[in-house]
C-alpha positions, -999 to +999 in steps of 0.1 A: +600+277+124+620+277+094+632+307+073+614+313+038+627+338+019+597+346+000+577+346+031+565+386+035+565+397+072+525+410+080+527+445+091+497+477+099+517+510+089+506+539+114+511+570+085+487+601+103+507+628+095+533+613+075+549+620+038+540+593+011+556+598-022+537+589-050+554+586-084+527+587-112+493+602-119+472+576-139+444+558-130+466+529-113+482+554-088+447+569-081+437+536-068+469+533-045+458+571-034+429+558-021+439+539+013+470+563+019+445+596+023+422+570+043+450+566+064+456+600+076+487+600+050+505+635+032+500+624+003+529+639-027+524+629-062+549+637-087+539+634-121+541+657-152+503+652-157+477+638-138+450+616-143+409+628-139+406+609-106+443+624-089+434+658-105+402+659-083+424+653-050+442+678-060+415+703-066+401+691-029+438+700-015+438+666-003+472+658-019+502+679-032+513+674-064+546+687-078+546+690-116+581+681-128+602+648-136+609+629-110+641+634-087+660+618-063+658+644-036+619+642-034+623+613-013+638+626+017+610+633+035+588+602+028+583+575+049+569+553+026+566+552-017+544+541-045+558+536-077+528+533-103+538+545-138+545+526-167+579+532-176+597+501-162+636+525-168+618+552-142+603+521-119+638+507-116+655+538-104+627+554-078+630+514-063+668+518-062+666+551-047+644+543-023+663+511-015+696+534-009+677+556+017+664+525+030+629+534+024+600+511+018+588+509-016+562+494-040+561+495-076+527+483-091+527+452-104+564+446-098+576+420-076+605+422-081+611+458-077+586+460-044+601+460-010+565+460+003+537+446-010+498+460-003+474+436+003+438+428-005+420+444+019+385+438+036+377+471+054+352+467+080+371+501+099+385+499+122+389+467+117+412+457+090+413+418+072+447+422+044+453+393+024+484+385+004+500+354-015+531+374-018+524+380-046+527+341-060+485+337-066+468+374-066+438+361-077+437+334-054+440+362-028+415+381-041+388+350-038+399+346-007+394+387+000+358+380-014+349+348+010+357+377+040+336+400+024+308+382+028+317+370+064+323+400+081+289+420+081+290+458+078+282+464+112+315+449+123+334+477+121+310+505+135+306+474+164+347+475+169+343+512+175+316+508+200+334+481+221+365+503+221+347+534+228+331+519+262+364+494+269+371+509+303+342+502+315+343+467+303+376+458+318+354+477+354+325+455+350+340+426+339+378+422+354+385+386+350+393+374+317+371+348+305+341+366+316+355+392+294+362+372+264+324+357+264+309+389+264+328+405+240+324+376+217+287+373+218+280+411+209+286+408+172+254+384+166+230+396+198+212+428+206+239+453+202+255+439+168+217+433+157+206+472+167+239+484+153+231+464+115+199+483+116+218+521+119+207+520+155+236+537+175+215+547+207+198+517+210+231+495+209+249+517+234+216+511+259+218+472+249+255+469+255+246+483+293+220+468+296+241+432+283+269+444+309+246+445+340+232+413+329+270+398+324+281+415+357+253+401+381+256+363+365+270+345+337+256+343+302+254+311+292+239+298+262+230+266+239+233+270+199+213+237+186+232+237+153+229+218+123+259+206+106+250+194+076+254+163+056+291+161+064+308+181+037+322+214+057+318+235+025+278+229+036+281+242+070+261+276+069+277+311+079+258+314+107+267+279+119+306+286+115+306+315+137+290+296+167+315+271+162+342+297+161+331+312+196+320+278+211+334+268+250+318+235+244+309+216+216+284+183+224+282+164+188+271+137+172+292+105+163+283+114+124+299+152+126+331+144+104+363+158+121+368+183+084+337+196+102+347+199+134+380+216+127+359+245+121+357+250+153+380+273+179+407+254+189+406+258+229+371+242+225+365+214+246+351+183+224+324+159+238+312+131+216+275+120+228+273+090+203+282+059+197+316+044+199+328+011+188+316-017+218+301+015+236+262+028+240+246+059+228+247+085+251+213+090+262+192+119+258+190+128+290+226+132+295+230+154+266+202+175+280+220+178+314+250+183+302+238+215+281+220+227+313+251+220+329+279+237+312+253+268+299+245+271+336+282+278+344+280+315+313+299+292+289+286+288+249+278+254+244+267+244+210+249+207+205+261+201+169+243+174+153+243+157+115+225+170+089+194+195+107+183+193+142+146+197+134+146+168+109+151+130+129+177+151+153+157+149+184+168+195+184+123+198+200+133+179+224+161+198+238+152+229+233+119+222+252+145+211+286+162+241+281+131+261+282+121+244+313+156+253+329+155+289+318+182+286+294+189+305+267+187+289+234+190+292+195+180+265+163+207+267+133+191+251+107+217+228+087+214+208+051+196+180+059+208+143+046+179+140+021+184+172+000+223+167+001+225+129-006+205+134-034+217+159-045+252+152-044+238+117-060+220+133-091+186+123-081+156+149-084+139+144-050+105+157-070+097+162-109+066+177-119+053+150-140+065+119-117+070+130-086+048+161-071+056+149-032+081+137-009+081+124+026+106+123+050+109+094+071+129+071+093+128+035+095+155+028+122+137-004+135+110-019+142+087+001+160+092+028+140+084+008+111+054+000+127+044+037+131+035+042+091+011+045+071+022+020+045-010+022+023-002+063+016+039+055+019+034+027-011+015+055-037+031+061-068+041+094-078+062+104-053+090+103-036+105+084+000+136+100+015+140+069+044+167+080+075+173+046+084+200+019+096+202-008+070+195-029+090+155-025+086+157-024+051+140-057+042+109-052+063+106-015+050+110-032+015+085-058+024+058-039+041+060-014+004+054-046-017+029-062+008+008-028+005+012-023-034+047-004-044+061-024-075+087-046-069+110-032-100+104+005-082+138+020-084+160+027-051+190+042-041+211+037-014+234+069-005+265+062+020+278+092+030+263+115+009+285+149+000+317+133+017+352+119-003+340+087+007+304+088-011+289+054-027+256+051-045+242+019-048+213+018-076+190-013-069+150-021-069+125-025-040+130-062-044+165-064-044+170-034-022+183-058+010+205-084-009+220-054-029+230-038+006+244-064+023+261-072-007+278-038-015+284-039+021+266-007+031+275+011+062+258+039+081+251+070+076+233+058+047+202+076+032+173+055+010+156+071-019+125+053-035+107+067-060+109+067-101+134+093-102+158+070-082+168+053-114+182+092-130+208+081-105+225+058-131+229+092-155+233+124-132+258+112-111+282+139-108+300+135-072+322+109-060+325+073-079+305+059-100+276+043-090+275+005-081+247-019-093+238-056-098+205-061-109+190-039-138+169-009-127+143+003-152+146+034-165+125+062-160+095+067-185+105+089-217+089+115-206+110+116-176+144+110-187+136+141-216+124+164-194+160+154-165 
């Protein structure tokens, strides 16, 4: 690896028991106090006056103060120092000092100055998350701080605890490695982490037995029917993230992007069960024995699929074979295509004066065309989110015409909906095939049909803008005021 000079070197300081000197007694050093007293820390503050928050501490006897200017000689015992005053003269010399007696040393807000740096910190204790941009993008570390926050549940820490607490007899029950591994990694979201979110500390320690006997007399494997969303990974739930993080096995779909799938753990083996150029689908009932299969053998196998599993993604199905196999299972919902190819295309899926339904449906080919009712699909005043291959398009167009649906109805064709790639394709009912082929459209693409369709044209805020050939009427007044 190459050096960088500006690159800071991470580092956990073990400081039970040990001097910290703390120059200044303001409202900026009680905030470094803080940590250092969490830490076990002797905490010395030298400052001719102190602050309200510092004066407390020192009213607990959790810190000593000394009440004088500072000196040289105060460092000798410290391991470590805190610069936080104001005066910049003063700043200099306690960091030149400290540098002499080769002591580590921040001053607040003073990069140059610092020989350390403290992070932003996520405490889940006693587990520790610190973030730093080396001081180049401090806010930019502290978003960053925040997007942990709200990964790492509370009960983490009081979990870390737990596990350490009863690690001997892990390592006993458990001696090889990846048996290990998969159990520890699968307490954080099942009975013990779940027992231990509620403030349930007796009832996690009897779980994480009774999960070690089960571990111990055969493996734990399970499935994680997951949802990944339309394709943007910024739309891949929390919940869907971690199983990818813990996955052995990940079986997905041809339409998972890779930005999605680099979500996942590394070391985790990738099977594709669609389509690839010249090649078949994978058919279903490979898929299902290849979950049975590798769950069967206590690895974490999670079927990721496009968009959500419950909606045209065959997740019933599966989960029904792994019932009958005695396989343990879990549904992660994910965004499906309709409400995030609309979205991401400006289009109002309903409206309460023009459209106070919509249905979901695929059109794929022909004999699932063939399945519809096209009297109720052809209403007015609502809405059709179509999952389909464009190829069907002109007999879904025809059979809405043939059963009453306006020709000048407005559609939208959405290719890859929330990706880089996006393209929205504004057209009619009657036009809707030779706009297609003639904009080339490719798969995944979602259809909307429906007045609101045409708000399209001037909502559009993602990705380019979109294409057209023939007029598409606008939406009534009363529409376009209310959008």
């Amino acid at each position: 690896m190459d050096q960088d000079p500006d690159r800071l070197f991470p580092l956990f300081a073990r400081l039970r028991g040990r001097p910290v000197l703390v120059v200044g007694g303001g409202v900026v050093a009680a905030r470094k106090i803080s940590p250092l007293i969490a830490a076990g820390a002797r905490v010395r503050v030298v400052a001719r006056a102190l602050g309200e928050h510092v004066e407390a501490l020192v009213s607990e006897a959790r810190l000593e103060w000394i009440g004088r200017e500072y000196e040289p000689g105060q460092l000798d015992e410290a391991w470590l120092v805190v610069v936080a005053t104001s005066d910049r003269t003063l700043n200099a010399r306690v960091a030149a000092d400290a540098e002499a007696r080769r002591l580590w040393a921040n001053v607040v807000d003073d990069i140059e100055l610092s020989s350390f740096q403290s992070p932003a910190v996520v405490d889940r204790a006693p587990l520790q998350v610190a973030i730093s941009s080396g001081g180049a993008a401090p806010v930019l570390a502290r978003q960053v701080r925040e997007q942990i926050e709200v990964l790492l549940d509370e009960h983490v820490g009081p979990l870390a605890s737990l596990l350490h607490e009863h690690r001997r007899l892990i390592r006993q029950r458990l001696p090889e490695l990846p048996a290990r591994r998969r159990f520890l990694e699968s307490q954080r979201e099942g009975p013990v982490g779940r027992r231990l979110a509620a403030g349930d500390r007796p009832g996690a320690i009897a779980a994480l037995h009774q999960a070690l006997s089960l571990a111990a007399a055969r493996p734990a494997g399970m499935v994680s029917i997951v949802g990944a969303g339309p394709g943007d990974p910024g739309l891949v739930t929390l919940k869907a993230l971690r199983r990818l993080q813990e996955a052995d096995i990940i079986l997905h779909d041809r339409l998972v992007p890779e930005a999605v799938l680099a979500l996942a753990r590394r070391d985790a083996e990738r099977i594709e069960t669609g389509k690839r150029a010249g090649q078949h689908f994978t058919p279903q009932e490979e898929i299902h024995r290849l979950m049975v299969h590798y769950a069967a053998q206590g690895l974490r196998v999670v079927r990721l699929k496009g968009g959500d599993p419950f909606v045209f993604g065959r997740g019933g199905e599966e989960i029904e074979h792994l019932r009958e196999h005695d396989i343990d299972y879990e549904v992660i919902p994910g965004i499906t295509a309709a409400l995030a190819c609309a979205a991401h295309a400006g289009i109002p899926l309903t409206h309460r004066d023009h459209a106070q339904s919509v249905r979901l449906l695929t059109a794929h080919c022909r004999d699932s065309l063939d399945t519809h009712d096209w009297a109720a699909l052809a209403q007015e005043r609502q809405t059709l989110a179509v999952y389909m291959g464009v190829s069907a398009l002109a007999d879904f167009s025809d059979q809405l015409i043939a059963h009453g649906r306006g020709p000048d109805t407005p559609c939208a064709l959405i290719e890859n909906g929330s990706r880089p790639d996006q393209r929205v394709v504004l057209t009619t009912l009657q036009h809707l095939p030779a706009d297609a082929a003639r904009f080339n459209v490719g798969s995944p693409a979602l259809l909307v049909t429906g007045e609101v369709a045409a708000l399209g044209d001037r909502l559009h805020w993602f990705g380019a803008k979109p294409l057209r050939h023939h007029p598409v009427h606008a939406v009534p007044a009363a529409l376009a005021s209310a959008a």
